[in-house]
Backbone as JSON, one array per atom type, in Angstrom:
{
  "sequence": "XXXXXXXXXXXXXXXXXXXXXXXXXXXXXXXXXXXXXXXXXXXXXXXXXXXXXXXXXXXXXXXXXXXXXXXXXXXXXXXXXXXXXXXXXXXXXXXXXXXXXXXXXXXXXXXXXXXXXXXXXXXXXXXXXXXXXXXXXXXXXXXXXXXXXXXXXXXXXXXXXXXXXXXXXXXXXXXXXXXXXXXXXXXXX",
  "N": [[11.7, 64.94, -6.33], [10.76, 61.04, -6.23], [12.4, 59.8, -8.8], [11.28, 57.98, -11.6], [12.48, 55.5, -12.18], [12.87, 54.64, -9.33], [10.38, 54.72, -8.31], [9.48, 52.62, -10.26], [10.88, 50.67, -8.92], [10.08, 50.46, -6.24], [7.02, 49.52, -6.91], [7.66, 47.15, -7.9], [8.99, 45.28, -6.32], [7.44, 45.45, -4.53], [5.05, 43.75, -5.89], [6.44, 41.27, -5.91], [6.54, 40.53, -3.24], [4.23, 40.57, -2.47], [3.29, 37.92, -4.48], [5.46, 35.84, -3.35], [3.98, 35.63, -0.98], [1.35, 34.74, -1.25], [2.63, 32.56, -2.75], [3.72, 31.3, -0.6], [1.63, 30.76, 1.4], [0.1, 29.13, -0.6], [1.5, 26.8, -0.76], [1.46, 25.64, 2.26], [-1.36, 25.59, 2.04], [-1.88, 23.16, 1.08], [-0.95, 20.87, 3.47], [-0.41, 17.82, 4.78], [-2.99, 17.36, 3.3], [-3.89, 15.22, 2.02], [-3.6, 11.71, 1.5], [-2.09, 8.55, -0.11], [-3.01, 5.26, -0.7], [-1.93, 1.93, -0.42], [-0.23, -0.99, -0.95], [2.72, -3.23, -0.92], [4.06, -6.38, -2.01], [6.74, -8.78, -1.94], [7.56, -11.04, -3.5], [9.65, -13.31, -4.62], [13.07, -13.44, -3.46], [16.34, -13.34, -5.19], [19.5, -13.95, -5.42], [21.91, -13.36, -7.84], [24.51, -14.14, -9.98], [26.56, -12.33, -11.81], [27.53, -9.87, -14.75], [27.27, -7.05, -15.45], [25.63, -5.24, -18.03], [25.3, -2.96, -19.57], [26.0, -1.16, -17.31], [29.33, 0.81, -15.65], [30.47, -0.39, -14.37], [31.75, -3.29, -15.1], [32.73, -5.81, -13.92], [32.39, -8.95, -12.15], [30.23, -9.58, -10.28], [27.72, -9.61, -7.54], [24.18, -9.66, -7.53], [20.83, -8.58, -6.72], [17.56, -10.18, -7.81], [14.59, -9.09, -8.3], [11.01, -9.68, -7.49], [7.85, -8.45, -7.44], [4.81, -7.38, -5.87], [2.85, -4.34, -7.02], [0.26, -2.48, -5.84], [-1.3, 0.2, -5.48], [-2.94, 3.34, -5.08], [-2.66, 6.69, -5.96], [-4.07, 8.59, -6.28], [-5.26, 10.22, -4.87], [-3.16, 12.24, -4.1], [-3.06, 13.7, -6.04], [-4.12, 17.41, -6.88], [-5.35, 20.64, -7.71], [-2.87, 21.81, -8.06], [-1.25, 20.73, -7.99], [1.2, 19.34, -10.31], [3.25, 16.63, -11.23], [3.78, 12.81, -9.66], [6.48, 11.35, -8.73], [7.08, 7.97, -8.2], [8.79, 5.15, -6.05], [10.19, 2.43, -5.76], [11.92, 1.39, -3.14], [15.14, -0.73, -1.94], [15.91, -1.09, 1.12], [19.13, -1.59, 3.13], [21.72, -2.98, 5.14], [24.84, -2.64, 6.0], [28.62, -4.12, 6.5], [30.61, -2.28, 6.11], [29.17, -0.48, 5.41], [26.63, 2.03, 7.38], [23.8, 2.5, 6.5], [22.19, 1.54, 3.4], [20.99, 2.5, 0.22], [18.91, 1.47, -2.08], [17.4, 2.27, -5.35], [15.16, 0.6, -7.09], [12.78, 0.46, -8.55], [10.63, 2.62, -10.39], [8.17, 5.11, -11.26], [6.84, 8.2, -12.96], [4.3, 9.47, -12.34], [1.9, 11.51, -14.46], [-0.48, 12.15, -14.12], [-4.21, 12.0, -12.69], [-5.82, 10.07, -14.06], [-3.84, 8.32, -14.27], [-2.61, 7.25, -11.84], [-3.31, 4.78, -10.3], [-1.48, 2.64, -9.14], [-0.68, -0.71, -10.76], [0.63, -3.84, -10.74], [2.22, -6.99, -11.4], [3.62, -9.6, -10.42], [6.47, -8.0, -11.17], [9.18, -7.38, -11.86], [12.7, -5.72, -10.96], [13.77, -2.62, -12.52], [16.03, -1.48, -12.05], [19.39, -2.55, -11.5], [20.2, -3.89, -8.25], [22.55, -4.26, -6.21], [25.32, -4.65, -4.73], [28.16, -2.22, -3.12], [30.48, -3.64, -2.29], [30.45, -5.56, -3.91], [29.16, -8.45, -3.44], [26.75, -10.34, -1.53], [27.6, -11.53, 0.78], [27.69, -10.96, 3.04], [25.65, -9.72, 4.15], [22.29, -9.61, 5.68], [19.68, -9.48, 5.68], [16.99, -7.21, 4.14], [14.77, -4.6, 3.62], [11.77, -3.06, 1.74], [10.69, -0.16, 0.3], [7.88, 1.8, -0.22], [7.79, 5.18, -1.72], [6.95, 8.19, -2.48], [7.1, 11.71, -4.21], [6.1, 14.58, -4.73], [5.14, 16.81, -6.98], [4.74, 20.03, -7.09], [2.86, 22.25, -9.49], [3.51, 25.07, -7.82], [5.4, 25.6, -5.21], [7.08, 24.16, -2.68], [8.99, 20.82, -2.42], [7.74, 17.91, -1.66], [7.87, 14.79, -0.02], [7.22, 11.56, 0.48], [6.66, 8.12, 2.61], [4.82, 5.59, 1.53], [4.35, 2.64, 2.21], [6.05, -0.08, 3.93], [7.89, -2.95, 3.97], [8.15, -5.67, 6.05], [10.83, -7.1, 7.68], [12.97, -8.93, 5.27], [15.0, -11.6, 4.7], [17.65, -11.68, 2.5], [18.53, -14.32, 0.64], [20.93, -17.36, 0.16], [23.5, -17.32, -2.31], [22.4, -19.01, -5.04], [23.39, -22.13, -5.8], [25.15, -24.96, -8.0], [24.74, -28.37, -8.33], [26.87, -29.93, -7.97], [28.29, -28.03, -6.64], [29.31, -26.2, -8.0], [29.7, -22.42, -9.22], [26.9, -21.33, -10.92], [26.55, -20.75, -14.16], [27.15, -17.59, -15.39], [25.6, -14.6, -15.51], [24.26, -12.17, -18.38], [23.51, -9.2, -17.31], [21.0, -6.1, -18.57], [20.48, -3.59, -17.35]],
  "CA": [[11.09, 63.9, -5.51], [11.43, 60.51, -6.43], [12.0, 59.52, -10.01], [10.65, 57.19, -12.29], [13.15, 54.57, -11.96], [12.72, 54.44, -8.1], [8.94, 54.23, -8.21], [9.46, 51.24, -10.8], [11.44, 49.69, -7.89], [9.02, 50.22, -5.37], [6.24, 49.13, -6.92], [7.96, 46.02, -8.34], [9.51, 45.11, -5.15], [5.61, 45.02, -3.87], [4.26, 42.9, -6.47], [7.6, 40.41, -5.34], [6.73, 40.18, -1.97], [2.93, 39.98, -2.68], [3.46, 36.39, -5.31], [6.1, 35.33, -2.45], [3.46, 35.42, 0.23], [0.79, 33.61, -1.7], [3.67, 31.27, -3.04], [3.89, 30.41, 0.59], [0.46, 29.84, 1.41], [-0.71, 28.19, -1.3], [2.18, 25.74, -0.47], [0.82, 25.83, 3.33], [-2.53, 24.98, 2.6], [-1.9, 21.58, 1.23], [0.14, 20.32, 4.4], [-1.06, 16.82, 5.27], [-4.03, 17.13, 3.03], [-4.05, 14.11, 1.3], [-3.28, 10.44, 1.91], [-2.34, 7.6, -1.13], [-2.89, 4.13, -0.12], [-1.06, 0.68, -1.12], [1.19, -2.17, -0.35], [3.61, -3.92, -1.93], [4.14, -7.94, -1.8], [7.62, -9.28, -2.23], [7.56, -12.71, -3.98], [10.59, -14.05, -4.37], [14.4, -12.66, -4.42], [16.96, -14.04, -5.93], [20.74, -13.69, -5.89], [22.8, -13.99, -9.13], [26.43, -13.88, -10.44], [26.55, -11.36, -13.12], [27.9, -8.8, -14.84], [26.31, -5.48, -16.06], [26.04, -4.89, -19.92], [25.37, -1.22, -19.69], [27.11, -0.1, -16.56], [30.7, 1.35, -15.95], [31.75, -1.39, -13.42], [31.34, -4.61, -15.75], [33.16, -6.37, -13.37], [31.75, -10.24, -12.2], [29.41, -9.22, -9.13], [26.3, -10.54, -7.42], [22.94, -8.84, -8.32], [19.69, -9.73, -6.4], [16.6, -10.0, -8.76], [13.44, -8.95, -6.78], [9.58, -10.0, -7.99], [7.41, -7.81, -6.83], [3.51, -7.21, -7.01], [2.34, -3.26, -6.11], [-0.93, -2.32, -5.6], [-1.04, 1.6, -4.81], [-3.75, 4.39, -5.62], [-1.65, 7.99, -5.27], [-4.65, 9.52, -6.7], [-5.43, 11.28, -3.53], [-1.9, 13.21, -3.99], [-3.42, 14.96, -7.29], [-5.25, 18.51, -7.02], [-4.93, 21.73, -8.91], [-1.59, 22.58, -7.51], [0.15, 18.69, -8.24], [2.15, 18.75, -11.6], [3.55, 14.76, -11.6], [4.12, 12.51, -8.51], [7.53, 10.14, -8.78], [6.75, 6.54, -7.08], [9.83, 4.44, -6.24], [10.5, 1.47, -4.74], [13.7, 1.6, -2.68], [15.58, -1.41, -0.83], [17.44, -0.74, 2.27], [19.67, -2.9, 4.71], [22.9, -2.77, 6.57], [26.24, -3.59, 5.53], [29.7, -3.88, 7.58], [31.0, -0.93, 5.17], [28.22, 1.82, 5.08], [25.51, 1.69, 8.02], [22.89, 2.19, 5.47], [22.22, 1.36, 2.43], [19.49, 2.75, -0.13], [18.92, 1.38, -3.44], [16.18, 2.4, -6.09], [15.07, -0.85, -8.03], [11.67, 0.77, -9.54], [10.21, 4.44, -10.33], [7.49, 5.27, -12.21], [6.59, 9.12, -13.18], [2.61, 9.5, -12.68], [1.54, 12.9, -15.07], [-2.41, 12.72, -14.1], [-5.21, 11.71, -11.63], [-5.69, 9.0, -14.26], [-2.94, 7.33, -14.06], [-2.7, 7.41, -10.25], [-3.25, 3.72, -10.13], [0.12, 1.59, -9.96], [-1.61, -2.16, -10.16], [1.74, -4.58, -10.9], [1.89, -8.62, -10.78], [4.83, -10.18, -11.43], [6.95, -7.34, -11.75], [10.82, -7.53, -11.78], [13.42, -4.6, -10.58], [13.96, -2.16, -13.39], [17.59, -0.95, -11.87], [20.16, -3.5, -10.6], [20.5, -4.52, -7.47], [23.94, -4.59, -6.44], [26.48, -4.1, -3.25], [29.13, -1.72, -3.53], [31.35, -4.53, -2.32], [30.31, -7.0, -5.32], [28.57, -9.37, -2.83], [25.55, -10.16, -0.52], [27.89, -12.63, 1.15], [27.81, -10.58, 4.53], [24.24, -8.89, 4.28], [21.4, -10.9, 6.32], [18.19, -9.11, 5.39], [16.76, -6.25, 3.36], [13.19, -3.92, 3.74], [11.49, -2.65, 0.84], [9.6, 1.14, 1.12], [7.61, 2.37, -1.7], [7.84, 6.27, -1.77], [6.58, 9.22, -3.76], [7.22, 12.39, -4.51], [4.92, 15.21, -4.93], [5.78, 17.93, -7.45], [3.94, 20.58, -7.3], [3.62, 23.6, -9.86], [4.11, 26.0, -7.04], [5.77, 25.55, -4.15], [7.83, 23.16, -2.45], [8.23, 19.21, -3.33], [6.57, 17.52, -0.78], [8.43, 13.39, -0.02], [6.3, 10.17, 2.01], [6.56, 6.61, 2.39], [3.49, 5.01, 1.38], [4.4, 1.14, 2.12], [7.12, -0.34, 4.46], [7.8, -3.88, 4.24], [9.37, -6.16, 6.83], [12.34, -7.34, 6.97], [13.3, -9.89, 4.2], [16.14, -12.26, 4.39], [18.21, -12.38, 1.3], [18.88, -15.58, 0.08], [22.42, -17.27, -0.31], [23.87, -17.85, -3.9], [22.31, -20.86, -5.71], [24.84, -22.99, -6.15], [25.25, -26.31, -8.3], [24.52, -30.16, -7.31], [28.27, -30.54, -7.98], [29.27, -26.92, -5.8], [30.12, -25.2, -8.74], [28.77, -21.95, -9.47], [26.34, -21.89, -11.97], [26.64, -20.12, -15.58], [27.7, -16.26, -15.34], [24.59, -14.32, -16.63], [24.89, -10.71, -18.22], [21.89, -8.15, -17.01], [20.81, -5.54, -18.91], [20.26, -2.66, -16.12]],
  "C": [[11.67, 62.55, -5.9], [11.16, 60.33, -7.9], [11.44, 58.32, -10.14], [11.52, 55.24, -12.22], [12.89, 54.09, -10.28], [11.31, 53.86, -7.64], [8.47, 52.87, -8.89], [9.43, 50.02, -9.87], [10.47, 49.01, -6.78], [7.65, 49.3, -5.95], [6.55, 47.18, -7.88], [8.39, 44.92, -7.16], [8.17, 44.89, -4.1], [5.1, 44.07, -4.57], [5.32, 41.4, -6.28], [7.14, 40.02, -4.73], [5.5, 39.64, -2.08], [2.88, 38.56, -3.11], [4.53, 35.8, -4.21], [5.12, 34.69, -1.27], [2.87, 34.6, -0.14], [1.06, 32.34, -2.48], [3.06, 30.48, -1.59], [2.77, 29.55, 1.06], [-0.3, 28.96, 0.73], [0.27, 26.91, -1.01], [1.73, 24.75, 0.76], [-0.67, 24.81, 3.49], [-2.52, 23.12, 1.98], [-1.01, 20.27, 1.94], [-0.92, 19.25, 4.65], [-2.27, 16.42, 4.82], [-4.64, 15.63, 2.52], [-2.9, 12.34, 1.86], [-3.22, 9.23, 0.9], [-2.99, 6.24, 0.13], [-2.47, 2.98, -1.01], [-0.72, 0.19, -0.28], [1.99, -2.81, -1.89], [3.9, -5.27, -1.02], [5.35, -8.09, -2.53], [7.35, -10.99, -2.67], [8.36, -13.28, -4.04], [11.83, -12.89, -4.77], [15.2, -13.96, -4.33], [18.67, -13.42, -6.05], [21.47, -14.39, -7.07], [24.07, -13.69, -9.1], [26.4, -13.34, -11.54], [27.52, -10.47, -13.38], [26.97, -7.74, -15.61], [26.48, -4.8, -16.78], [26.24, -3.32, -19.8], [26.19, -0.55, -18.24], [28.7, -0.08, -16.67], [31.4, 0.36, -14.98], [31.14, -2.66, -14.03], [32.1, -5.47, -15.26], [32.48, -7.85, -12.27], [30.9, -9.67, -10.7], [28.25, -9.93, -8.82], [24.96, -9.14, -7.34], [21.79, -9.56, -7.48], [18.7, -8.89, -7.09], [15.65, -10.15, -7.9], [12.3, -9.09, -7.9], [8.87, -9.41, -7.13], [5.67, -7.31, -7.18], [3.21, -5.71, -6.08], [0.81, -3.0, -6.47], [-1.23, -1.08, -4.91], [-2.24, 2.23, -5.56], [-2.95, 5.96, -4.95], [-3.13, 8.89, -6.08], [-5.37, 10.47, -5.76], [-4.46, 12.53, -3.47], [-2.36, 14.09, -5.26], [-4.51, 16.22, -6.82], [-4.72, 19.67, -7.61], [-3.29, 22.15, -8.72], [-0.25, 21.29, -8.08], [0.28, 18.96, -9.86], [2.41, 17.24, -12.06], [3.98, 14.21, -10.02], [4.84, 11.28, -9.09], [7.45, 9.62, -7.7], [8.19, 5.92, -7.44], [9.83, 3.34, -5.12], [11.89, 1.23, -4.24], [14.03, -0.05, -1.75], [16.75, -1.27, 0.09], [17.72, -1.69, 3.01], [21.34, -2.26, 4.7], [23.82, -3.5, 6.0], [27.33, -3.7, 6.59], [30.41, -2.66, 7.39], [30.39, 0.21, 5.78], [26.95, 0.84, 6.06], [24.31, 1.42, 7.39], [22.78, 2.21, 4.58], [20.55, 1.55, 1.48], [19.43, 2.39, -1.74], [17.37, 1.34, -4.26], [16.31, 0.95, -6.93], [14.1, -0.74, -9.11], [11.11, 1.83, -9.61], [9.26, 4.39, -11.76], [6.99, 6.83, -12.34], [4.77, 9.52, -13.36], [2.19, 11.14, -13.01], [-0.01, 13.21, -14.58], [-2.91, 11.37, -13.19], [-5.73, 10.14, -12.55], [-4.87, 8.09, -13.8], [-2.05, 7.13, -13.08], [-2.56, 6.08, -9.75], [-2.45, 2.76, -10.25], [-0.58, 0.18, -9.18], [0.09, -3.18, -11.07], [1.95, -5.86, -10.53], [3.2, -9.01, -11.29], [6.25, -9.29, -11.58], [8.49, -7.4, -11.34], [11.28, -5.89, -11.52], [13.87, -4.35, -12.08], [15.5, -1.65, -13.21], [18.17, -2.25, -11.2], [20.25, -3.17, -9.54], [21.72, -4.69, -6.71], [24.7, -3.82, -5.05], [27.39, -3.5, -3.81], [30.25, -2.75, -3.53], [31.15, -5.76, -2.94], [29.7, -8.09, -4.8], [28.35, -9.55, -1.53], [25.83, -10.99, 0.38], [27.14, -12.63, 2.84], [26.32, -9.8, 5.16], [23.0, -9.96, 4.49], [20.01, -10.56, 5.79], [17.87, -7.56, 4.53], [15.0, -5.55, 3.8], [13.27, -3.27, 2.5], [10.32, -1.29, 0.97], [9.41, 1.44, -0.32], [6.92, 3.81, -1.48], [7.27, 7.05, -3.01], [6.94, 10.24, -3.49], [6.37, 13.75, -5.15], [5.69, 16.15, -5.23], [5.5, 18.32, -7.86], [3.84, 21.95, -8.4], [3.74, 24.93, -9.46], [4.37, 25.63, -5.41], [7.16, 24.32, -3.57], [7.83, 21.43, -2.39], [8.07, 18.56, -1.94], [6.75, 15.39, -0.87], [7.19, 12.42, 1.09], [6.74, 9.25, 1.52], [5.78, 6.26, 2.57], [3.83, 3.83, 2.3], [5.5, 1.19, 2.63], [7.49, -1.46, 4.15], [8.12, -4.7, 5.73], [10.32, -6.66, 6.56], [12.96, -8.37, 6.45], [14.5, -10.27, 4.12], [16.71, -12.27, 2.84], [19.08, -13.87, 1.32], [20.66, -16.03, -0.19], [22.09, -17.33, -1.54], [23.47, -19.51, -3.87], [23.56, -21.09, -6.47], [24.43, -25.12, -7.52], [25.12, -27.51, -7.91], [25.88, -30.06, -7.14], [29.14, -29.7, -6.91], [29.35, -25.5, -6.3], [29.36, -24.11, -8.53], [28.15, -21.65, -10.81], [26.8, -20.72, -12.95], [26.22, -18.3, -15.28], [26.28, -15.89, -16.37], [24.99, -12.75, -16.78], [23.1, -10.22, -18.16], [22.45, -6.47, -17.57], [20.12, -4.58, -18.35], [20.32, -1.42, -17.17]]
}
C-alpha cells in the first residue's frame, strides 16, 4: 500500500496548506481595521551650502534643513498580530531630471502600543536633504507625507500615508549683504 514515507508526505503537506490558509485569513481580517491620526507642521526650511561628513559624495552641494513639529497617535495600528510600525517622514517634488523625487528626512521604529505617540516640537531632519544634481536652484516647491508601516508577525506588511502636507516653496540660497556666499558648513547626516 502506501508506505511510511508517503503518509509522512501527505499528512505534512495537510498541516502546510492548513497554517497557509489561516496565514491568509488572519492577514484578511485586519484589512482597513484601524486608523492612526496626526499632522505634521512645517516651520521653516532652509537651504544651505554644505558638504557631508559621513557620506560618499563629500562634494560642495546644497542641503535643505527642514523644522518640523509632528503630532501623530499610530496607536490604533497596534493589536495582537502588529510586531513594530516604521513612521517616516518623506519629502517629495519634481525636478527637470527625474519626474519624482522621494526623500526620507525622519523614521522612527515604534516596538509597542506605548510608544505609539510621536509628539515632536522643534524637530530637525535626521537624513540630509539633498538633490541628486547638487542644487535646489531649479526646484520650486516640495510636499511633506508622513507614512507608516505596519509589520505584522504574520502576514503581509501593510503601507499608509497618515499626513499630506501642501505644497511648500523652497526657499532660495541665503546669500550675503555683499553677494557672497556665506561660510561652507559641514553636516553630519
Amino acid at each position: 500500500m502506501h508506505s511510511t514515507l508517503s503518509r509522512l508526505n501527505a499528512v505534512s503537506a495537510l498541516a502546510t496548506t492548513i497554517v497557509l490558509i489561516l496565514v491568509v485569513l488572519i492577514d484578511f481580517s485586519r484589512l482597513g481595521t484601524h486608523k492612526p491620526t496626526g499632522q505634521v507642521v512645517i516651520n521653516q526650511l532652509q537651504v544651505v551650502r554644505a558638504k557631508a561628513a559621513w557620506h560618499m559624495d563629500r562634494n560642495i552641494q546644497d542641503f535643505v534643513e527642514v523644522e518640523f513639529d509632528i503630532d501623530a497617535d499610530f496607536a490604533p495600528l497596534f493589536d495582537w498580530n502588529t510586531k513594530q510600525v516604521f513612521v517616516s517622514l518623506a519629502a517629495t517634488y519634481d525636478s527637470k531630471r527625474h519626474t519624482r523625487n522621494e526623500v526620507v528626512i525622519w523614521d522612527r521604529i515604534l516596538r509597542s502600543k506605548q510608544d505609539a505617540h510621536v509628539a515632536l516640537n522643534s524637530a530637525k531632519n535626521k537624513y540630509g536633504f539633498r538633490e541628486v544634481g547638487r542644487s535646489f536652484k531649479d526646484i520650486s516647491n516640495t510636499t511633506f507625507t508622513l507614512k507608516y508601516n505596519i509589520m505584522p508577525k504574520v502576514g503581509l506588511l501593510h503601507y499608509g500615508d497618515e499626513f499630506t502636507s501642501r505644497s511648500i516653496p523652497i526657499p532660495a540660497k541665503q546669500l550675503l549683504p555683499n553677494g557672497e556666499q556665506p561660510k561652507l558648513q559641514r553636516l553630519y547626516y
